[in-house]
Each structure stands twice: as structure tokens, then as C-alpha cells.
N, C-alpha and C positions, 0 to 999 in steps of 0.2 A: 303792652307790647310796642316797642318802637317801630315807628313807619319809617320811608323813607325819606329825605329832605324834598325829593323832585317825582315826578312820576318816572320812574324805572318801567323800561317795557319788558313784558314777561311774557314771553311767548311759550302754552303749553300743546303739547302734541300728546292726545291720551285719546283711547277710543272708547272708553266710559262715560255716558252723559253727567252719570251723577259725580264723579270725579271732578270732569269740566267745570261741572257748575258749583260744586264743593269750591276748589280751589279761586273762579272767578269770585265767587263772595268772600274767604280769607283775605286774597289777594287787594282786591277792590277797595277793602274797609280799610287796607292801609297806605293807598294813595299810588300804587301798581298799575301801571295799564294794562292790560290784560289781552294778550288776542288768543284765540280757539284755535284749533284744529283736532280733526279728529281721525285723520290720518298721515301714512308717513307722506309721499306724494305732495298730496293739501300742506303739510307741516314743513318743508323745502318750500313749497311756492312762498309760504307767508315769511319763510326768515329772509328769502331774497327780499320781500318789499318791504316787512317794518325792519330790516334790521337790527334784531332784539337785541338785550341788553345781559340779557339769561335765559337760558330757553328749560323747560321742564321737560321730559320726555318717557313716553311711556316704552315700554321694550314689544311687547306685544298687541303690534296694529293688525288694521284686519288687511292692509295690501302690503305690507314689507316689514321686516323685523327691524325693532326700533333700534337693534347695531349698525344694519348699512342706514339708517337714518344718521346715526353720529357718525359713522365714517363720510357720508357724505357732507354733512355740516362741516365737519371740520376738514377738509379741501380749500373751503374759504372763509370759515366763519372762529373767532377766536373767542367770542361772548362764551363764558361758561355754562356749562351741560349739567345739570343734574337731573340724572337717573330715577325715575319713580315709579317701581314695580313692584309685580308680586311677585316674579322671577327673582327668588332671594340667593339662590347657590353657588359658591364661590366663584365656577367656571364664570359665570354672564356677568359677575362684578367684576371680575379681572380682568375680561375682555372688553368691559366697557371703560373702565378705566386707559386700560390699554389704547383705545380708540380713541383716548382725546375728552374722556367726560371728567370731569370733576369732584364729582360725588353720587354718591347712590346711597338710597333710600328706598326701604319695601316699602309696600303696603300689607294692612292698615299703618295710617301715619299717624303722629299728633301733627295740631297746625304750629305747634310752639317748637317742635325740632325744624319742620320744614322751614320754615322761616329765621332759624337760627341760621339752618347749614347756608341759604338764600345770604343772607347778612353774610357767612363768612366767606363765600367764594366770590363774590362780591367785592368784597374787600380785598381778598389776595387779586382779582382783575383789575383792579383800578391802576396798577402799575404798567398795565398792556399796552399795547399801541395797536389802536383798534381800526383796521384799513375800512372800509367801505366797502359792501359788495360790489359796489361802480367805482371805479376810477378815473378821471378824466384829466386827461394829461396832452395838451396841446388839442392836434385834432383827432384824436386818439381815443378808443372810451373803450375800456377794460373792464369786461364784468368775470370776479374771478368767479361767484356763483355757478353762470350760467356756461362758464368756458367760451365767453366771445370776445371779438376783438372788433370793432369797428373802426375804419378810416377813412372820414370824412363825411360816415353815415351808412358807409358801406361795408359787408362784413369780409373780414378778411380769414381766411382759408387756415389756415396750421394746423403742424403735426402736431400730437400727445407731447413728444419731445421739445418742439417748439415754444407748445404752453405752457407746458413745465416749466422752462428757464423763465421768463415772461413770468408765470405769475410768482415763481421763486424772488425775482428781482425786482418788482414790485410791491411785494409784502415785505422787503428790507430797502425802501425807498427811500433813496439818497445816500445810501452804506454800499460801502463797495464788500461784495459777495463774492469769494476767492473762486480759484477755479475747483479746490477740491470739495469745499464746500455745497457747490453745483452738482460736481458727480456724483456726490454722495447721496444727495436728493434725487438724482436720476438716474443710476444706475447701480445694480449690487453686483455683476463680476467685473471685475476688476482689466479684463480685456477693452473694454468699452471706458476705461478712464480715462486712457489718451487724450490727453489736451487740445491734440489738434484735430479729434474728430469732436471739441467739446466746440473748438472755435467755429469748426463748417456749419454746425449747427445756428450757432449765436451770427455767424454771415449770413446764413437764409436768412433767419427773423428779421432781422435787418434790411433786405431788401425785400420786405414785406411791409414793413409799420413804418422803416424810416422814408422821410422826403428824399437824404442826399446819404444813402449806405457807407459812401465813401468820407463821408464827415456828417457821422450820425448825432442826432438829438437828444434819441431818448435813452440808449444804452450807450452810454462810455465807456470804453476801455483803460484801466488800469496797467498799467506798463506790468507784465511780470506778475502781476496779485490776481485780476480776475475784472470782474466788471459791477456798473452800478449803473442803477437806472432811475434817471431824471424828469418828473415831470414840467420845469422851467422851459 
């Protein structure tokens, strides 16, 4: 069975011991680094600090269902998800796909599909562009994980609306991100499109994170297209 060229971090989230340690020894034997977790909680803490590279996931933790686990992952996290349960029926596949995971796989498994499907979503991510759950841009440290914003060490206050734009234009970092684009992400009726309550918005943020509001740093303004955000 081919390994990988480097140690790939694989971070699995299952609250089966013998699973855990199933997988830690497949995984191990081929050069994987491996971290545990053994619920959903615990399994968010640990993808904030290793940063995995694939995360495994069970559906059925014993503090929260491994769906708001992938919905929460993926708020910040783009490493691909594969699903590994005994929850086999079409509803919880669809909605986990739905949610941003990758693939799913029941259990019992062979180790030689898991490892296949591992190699192939693997492969279709390597084209990603994979932000960091910290960002640090000037004096500025953005953790999209944990929904904060520090300025100069110190944490800075924002609305839901706020972070939104923020981490929208930061996860397309150095691309200018249109205005409609923006609403689309932050609003579904259509009364709240209005441009110029998208702009009041993007003026708070602004006299929140920038030094000089009126000749901003880190979001520039695009004439007419929308805005982008720099960390130079």
C-alpha cells in the first residue's frame, strides 16, 4: 500500500477507543501523523492548533453530532473531511456532504478503501489555497477558528456582520471580492443588499482594525467592483 512522501497530519475525531486506535496503527504504518480526539468539543480544539491536513470524523460524539462538528470546521477550515460512520442513510450523507465534507464512509470499513478515498481527496485538495487558522497581517492577528481579532495584542469587539466581511476578505486574500459577492455571503433577502448599507458596514470595520480609516491598510477599496484585503 503506498504511503505518503511526507508525514500528512490526520486528525481523527471518533469516540470509539478501538476505532482510535484501529486507525492510529493503519495510519502510523504509513508515515501519517496522527492526533486523537475523542469528542466533538476536544476535536475543534485540536484542528485550531495542528491545523490538519485531513481530518476523519465520526458523526456520533457523545457532546454534539459530528454534523455541527463539520459545520463548524468548515467556517474556517478547507482541509478535507471524511465522514466515518455507522450512520449509513442517505439523509446524513447528503447532509454531510452538504456541509462541506468530502466523502463518507460507513462502518465496518476495509483499511485499503479508507486509505484509497484518503489518497483521493487528498489529491483533488492539493489545488486549494489553504489560509491558516491565524493570520497575521501587520499589527493585526485574525483567527478565523476562533472568531477573533486582535490589535496590537488587544482584542477587538465586532459584529457577526463585521466578521463576516473580515473573514470573507481574508480567505480571498489579495483578490478583489465584488460587492455582490459579499452580500451573497451575508445576506439572503434581498432588501439588505443595498450597497450602501454593505459600505456602512465595511466603514465600521475600518475604524476598528485600520490605524488611519480614512486611508486604510488592510481593506482597499476597488472603484465600483467591491473591495480586497491586504496584508502588506
Amino acid at each position: 500500500m503506498a504511503s505518503p512522501e511526507r508525514n500528512i497530519r490526520v486528525l481523527v475525531i471518533d469516540d470509539e477507543e478501538s476505532i482510535r486506535r484501529a486507525l492510529k496503527s493503519i495510519l502510523s504504518l504509513r508515515n501519517y501523523d496522527v492526533s486523537l480526539s475523542s469528542s466533538g468539543e476536544e476535536g475543534i480544539n485540536l484542528a485550531i492548533e495542528t491545523n490538519p491536513e485531513i481530518v476523519i470524523l465520526d458523526l456520533s460524539l457523545p457532546d454534539m453530532d459530528g454534523l455541527d462538528v463539520c459545520r463548524e470546521l468548515r467556517t474556517w477550515m478547507t482541509s478535507p473531511i471524511l465522514i466515518l460512520s455507522v450512520r449509513g442513510n442517505e439523509g446524513d450523507k447528503v447532509t454531510a456532504l452538504d456541509l462541506g465534507a468530502d466523502d463518507y464512509l460507513t462502518k465496518p470499513f476495509q483499511a485499503g478503501e479508507l486509505l484509497a478515498r484518503m489518497r483521493a481527496i487528498l489529491r483533488r485538495a492539493e489545488s486549494r489555497v489553504v489560509q491558516p487558522p491565524e493570520i497575521q497581517a501587520g499589527d493585526l492577528t485574525i483567527s478565523l477558528a476562533k472568531r477573533t481579532v486582535f490589535l496590537k495584542g488587544e482584542e477587538i469587539s465586532l459584529t457577526r456582520t463585521e466578521f463576516e466581511i473580515l473573514s470573507v476578505l481574508v480567505r480571498n486574500m489579495d483578490c478583489v471580492v465584488t460587492h455582490k459577492m459579499l452580500a451573497d455571503t451575508l445576506w439572503e433577502d434581498g432588501e439588505a443588499r443595498d450597497p450602501q448599507l454593505l459600505r456602512v458596514h465595511v466603514s465600521n470595520l475600518r475604524k476598528k482594525i485600520e490605524p488611519g480609516p480614512s486611508l486604510p491598510r488592510y481593506i482597499l477599496t476597488e472603484p465600483g467592483v467591491g473591495f480586497r484585503f491586504t496584508a502588506e
